[in-house]
C-alpha positions in Angstrom: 66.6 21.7 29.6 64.1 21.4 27.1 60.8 22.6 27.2 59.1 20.5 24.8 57.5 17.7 26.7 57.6 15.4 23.8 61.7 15.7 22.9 62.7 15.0 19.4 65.0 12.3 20.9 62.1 9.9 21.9 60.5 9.7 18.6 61.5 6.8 16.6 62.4 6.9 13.4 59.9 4.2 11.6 60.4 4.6 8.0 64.4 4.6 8.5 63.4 1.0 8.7 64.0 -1.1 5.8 60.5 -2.1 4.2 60.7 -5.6 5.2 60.3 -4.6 8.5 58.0 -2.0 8.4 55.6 -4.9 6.6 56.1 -7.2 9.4 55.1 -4.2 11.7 52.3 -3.9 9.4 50.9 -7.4 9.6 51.2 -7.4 13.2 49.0 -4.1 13.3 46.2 -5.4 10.6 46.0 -9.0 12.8 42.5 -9.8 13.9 40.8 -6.5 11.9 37.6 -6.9 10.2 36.2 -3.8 8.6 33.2 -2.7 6.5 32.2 -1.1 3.4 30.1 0.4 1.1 28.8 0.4 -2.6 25.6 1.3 -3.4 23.3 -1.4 -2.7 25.7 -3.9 -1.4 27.8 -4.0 1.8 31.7 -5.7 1.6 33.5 -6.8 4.5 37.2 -7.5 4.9 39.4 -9.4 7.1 42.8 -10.1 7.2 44.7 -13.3 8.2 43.2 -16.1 9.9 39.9 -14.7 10.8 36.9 -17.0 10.8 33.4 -15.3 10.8 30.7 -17.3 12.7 28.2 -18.9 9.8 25.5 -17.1 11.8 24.6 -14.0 10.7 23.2 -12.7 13.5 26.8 -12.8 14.9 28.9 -10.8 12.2 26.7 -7.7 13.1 27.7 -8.1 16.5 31.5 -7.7 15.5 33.8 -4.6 15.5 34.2 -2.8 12.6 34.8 0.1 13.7 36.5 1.4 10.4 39.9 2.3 9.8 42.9 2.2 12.6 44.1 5.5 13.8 47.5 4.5 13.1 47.2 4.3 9.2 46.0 7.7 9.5 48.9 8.9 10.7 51.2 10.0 7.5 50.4 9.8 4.0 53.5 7.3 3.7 51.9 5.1 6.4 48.2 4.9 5.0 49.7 3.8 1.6 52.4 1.0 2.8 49.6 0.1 5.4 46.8 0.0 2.7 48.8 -2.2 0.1 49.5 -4.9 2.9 46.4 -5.1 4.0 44.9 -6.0 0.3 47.9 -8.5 0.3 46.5 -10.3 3.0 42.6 -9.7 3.2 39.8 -11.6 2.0 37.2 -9.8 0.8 33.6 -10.8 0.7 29.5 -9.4 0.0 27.4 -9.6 3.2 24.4 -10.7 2.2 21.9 -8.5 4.9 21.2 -5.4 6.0 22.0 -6.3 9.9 26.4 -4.7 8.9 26.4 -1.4 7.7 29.8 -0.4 6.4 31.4 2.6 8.0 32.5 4.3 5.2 31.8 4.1 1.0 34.4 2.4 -1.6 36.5 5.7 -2.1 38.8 4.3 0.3 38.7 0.5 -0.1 37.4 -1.0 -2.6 37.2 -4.6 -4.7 39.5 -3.1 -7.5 43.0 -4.0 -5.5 41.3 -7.3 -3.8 43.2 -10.3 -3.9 41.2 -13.1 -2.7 37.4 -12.8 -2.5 35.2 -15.3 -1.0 31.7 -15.0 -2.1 30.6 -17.1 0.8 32.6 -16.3 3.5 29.2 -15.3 5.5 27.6 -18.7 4.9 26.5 -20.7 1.9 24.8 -19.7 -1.2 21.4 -21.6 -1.3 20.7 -22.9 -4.3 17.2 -24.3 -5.3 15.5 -26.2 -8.2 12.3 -25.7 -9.7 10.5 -27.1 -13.1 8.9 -25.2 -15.2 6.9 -25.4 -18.5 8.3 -24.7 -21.8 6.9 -22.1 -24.0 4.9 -24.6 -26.1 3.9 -25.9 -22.5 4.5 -29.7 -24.2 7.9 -30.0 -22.4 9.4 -29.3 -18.8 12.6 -28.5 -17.7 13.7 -27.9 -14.0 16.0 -25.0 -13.2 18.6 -24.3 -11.2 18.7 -21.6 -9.4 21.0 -19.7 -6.7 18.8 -17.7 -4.0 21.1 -14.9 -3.0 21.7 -14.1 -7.4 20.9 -10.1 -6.8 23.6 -10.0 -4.0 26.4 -11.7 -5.9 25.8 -9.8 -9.7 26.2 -7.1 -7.9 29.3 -7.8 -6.0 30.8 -8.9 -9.8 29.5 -5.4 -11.1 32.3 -4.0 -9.0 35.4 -6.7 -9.4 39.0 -5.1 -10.1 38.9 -3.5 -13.6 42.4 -5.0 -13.5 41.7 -8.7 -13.5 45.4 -9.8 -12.8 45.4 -7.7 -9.4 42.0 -10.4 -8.4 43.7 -14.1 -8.0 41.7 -16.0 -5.7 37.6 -16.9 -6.0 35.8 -19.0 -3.5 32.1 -19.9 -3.5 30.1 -22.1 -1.5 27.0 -23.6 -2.7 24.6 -25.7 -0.5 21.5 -28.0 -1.8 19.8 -29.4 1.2 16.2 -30.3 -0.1 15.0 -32.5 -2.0 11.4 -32.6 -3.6 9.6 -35.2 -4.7 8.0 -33.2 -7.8 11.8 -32.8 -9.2 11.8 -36.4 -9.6 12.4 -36.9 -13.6 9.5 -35.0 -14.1 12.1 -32.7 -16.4 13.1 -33.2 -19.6 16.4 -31.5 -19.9 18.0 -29.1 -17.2 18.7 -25.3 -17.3 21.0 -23.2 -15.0 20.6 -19.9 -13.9 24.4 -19.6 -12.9 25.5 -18.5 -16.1 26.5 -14.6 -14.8 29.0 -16.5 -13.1 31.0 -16.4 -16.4 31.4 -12.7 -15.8 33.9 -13.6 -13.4 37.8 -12.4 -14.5 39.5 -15.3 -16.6 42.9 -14.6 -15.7 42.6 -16.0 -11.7 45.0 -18.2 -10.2 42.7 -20.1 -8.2 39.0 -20.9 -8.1 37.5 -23.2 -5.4 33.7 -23.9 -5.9 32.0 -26.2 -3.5 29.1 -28.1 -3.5 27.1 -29.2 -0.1 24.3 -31.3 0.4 22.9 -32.8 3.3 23.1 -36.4 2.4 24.0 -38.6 -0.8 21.0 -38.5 -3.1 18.5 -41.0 -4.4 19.1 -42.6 -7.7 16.4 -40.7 -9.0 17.7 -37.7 -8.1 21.6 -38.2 -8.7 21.2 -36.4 -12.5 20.1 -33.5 -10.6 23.2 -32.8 -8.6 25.3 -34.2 -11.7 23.9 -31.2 -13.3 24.9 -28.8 -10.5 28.5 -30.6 -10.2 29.0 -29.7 -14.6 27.9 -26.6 -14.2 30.2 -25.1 -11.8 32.7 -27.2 -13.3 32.2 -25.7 -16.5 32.5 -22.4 -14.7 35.5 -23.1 -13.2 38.0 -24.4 -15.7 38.2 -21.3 -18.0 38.3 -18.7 -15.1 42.5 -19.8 -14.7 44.1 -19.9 -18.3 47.8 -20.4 -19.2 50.0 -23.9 -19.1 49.8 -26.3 -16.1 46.2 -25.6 -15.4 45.2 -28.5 -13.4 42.0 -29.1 -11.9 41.1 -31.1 -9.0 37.8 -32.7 -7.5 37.4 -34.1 -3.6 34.3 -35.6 -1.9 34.2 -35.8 1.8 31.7 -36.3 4.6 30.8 -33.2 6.4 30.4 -32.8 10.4 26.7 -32.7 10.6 26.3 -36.0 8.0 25.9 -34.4 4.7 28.7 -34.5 1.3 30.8 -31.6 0.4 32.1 -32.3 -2.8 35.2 -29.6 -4.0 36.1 -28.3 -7.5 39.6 -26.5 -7.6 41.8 -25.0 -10.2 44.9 -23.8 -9.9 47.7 -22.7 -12.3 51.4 -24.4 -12.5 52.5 -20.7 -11.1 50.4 -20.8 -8.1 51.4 -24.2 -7.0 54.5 -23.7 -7.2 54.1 -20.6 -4.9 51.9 -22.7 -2.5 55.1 -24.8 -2.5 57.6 -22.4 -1.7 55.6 -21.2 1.1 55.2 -24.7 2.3 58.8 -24.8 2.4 
């Protein structure tokens, strides 16, 4: 009889499993996990599959993210398979506030091997306008500005190195008030979105949408015409190569207000999108 309590014949055998299976396993085992990180002076989340964070941020801190499973601790073999799946099917995204603190720093996850991120995955950015004098004080201009800039240069400052490993970008803007001093008080209009062009140029999808919480005045169209050609201009060169195509939607949003929805895709990832349809 043998005196081992844990016999040798009641331990199965996992990697004599082909790799197709051991992924499947794998999928099953990252399901529903949402886990923190660290850089310095930004915090990065991660979730994988079909998870869908609360727009209030007062409830993401309240979620488990306990760090990383036990199981993918378990053999060197096992944390790397586990690992590579998991940036296969995360989305990765900066938390704007210091309510999540990640659980461990970037030397173990990091936005070098991300896939997809989603800069607003949180909630939307807030953009704002203001007009401003300028420097021979004989003109104005009004600016457009996004509120939560510092949090989202930052989270570019650490992108993959390897832009082909980074396919998919979304971004969410929002531009709820109006003010009667941005009436064509401005001569021209200026953008403070340009960092966004530090973005990798070899993507295979970028989504940028634009909500505001009703359909303008005619006074006040130009300005959101502005906002619309700037993130189109944005957009378009981030996904290069033949069969680029680009796409724009408007739609009425739950609570009353417009989303409108700039999308480019290459010919290789629609056809992808297909096969997986199929």
């Amino acid at each position: 009889m043998d005196s081992d309590p844990i016999s040798t014949r009641h331990v199965f055998a996992f990697f004599s499993l082909s790799r197709e299976i051991r992924d499947e396993i794998y999928r099953y085992l990252w399901d529903d996990t949402f886990i923190c990180f660290c850089y310095p002076g930004l915090t990065v989340g991660a979730t994988y599959d079909h998870i869908s964070l609360s727009p209030r941020l007062s409830q993401v801190s309240e979620r488990d993210s306990s760090g990383l499973p036990c199981w993918l601790l378990s053999t060197k073999q096992m944390f790397k398979e586990g690992l590579t799946e998991f940036y296969l099917g995360a989305e990765f995204f900066p938390i704007p506030m210091d309510g999540v603190k990640g659980h461990f720093f970037s030397q173990i996850l990091s936005l070098d091997r991300a896939r997809r991120i989603n800069f607003s995955k949180v909630s939307p950015a807030r953009l704002s306008l203001g007009v401003r004098n300028t420097f021979n004080r004989e003109k104005r201009f009004c600016e457009i500005r996004l509120d939560e800039k510092a949090i989202f240069r930052r989270a570019i400052q650490y992108l993959p190195r390897s832009p082909h490993v980074l396919q998919e970008i979304n971004m969410t803007v929002s531009w709820r008030q109006y003010r009667r001093v941005l009436e064509p008080l401005a001569d021209d209009i200026r953008s403070q979105l340009t960092f966004l062009e530090k973005l990798p140029r070899t993507l295979a999808r970028i989504v940028f949408v634009l909500q505001t919480s009703s359909h303008p005045e005619r006074g006040r169209r130009r300005f959101l015409d502005a906002i619309k050609d700037e993130l189109r201009r944005i957009a378009r060169p981030m996904v290069r190569g033949p069969g680029e195509l680009c796409t724009e939607t408007e739609g009425q949003m739950k609570d009353g207000g417009v989303e409108w929805r700039c999308e480019v895709t290459s010919l290789m990832y629609r056809r992808a999108a297909a096969y997986t349809v199929l």
